[in-house]
C-alpha positions, 0 to 999 in steps of 0.5 A: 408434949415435948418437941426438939424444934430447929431449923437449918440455919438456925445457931440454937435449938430451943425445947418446949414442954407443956403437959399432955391434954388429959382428954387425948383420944385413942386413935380407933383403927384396924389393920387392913393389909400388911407386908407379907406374909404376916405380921411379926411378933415384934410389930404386934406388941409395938402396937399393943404395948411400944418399945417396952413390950418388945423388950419384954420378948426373950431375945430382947430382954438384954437390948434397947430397942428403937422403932422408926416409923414413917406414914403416908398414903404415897408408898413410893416415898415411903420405899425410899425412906425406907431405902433410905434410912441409916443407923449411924445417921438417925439412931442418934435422933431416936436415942435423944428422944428417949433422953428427952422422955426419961427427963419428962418422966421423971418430973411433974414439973418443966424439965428446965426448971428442974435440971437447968439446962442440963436438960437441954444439954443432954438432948443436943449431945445425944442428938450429935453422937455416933453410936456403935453396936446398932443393928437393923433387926427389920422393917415392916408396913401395914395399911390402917384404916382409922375411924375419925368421923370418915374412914381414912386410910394410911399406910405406916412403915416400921424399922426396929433397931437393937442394941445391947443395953451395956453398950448404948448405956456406956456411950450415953453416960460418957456423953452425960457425963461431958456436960458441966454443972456450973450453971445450975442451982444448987437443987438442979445439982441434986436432981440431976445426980438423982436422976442419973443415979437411976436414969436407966429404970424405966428409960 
């Protein structure tokens, strides 16, 4: 699992990787209320599927698309970070996070150990970008109740973002493209260029 840890104050922001637990459950739920008047397609196939099997809708098939996603059992504050929620300011941690998965995906091993600190690297500077041509498609709650022993019920609020696929893909390779090379082993170099040569299959 990877996690971008940091804290204010903090002059660096380190990144732990361990491989997942190969027992994780799946969480068992159902949905028991929802926004009105129903649930879109697109927060049906999220659940089915993520972010890839909203692509896969016809009017998507040329964008990346980005859900946010907030839980709790207090609407009030969830309405707010909903209110609240920005595209200029938090795309940039969803698109890192994307970076870092592509990263993770594409070894067995520790993503440092593999690409140096390019890795690291190109999480902090998709993290710190501004991106443009973002949209704000729609949001969307529902109430799930999850079956853990005793039922427990949550409410999750969803905001899908799109982007056209040319435009996130130019920003990103002009912001990979700043990172220099000096530090990594001759391997490193190869991998890197390996995994730019094809970073955009399967991101």
């Amino acid at each position: 699992m990877l996690s971008l840890i940091s804290c204010a104050g903090e002059k660096e922001a380190r990144l732990k990787w361990s491989p997942p637990p190969a027992d994780t459950p799946v969480e068992s739920f159902t949905i028991i209320d929802h926004k009105p008047p129903s649930i879109p397609e697109w927060v049906s196939r999220y659940e089915a599927g993520g972010v890839q099997a909203i692509e896969a809708m016809s009017e998507y098939r040329d964008k990346y698309v980005f859900v946010s996603i907030n839980q709790g059992i207090n609407t009030n504050a969830l309405e707010l970070w909903l209110s609240g929620f920005s595209v200029l300011q938090d795309l940039p941690r969803l698109v890192s996070a994307r970076v870092q998965e592509r990263f993770s995906n594409a070894t067995s091993s520790y993503p440092d150990n593999e690409y140096g600190n390019y890795f690291e690297a190109s999480v902090k500077v998709t993290a710190d970008a501004a991106y443009h041509g973002a949209v704000r498609e729609d949001d969307f709650w529902v109430l799930k109740r999850y079956f853990l022993g005793e039922d427990w019920d949550v409410y999750e609020f969803l905001i899908l973002v799109s982007i056209d696929k040319t435009t996130l893909g130019t920003q990103i390779n002009a912001l990979l493209n700043t990172i220099p090379f000096e530090s990594l082993s001759k391997e490193q170099v190869v991998a890197v260029n390996q995994l730019r040569s094809s970073f955009y299959e399967g991101f």
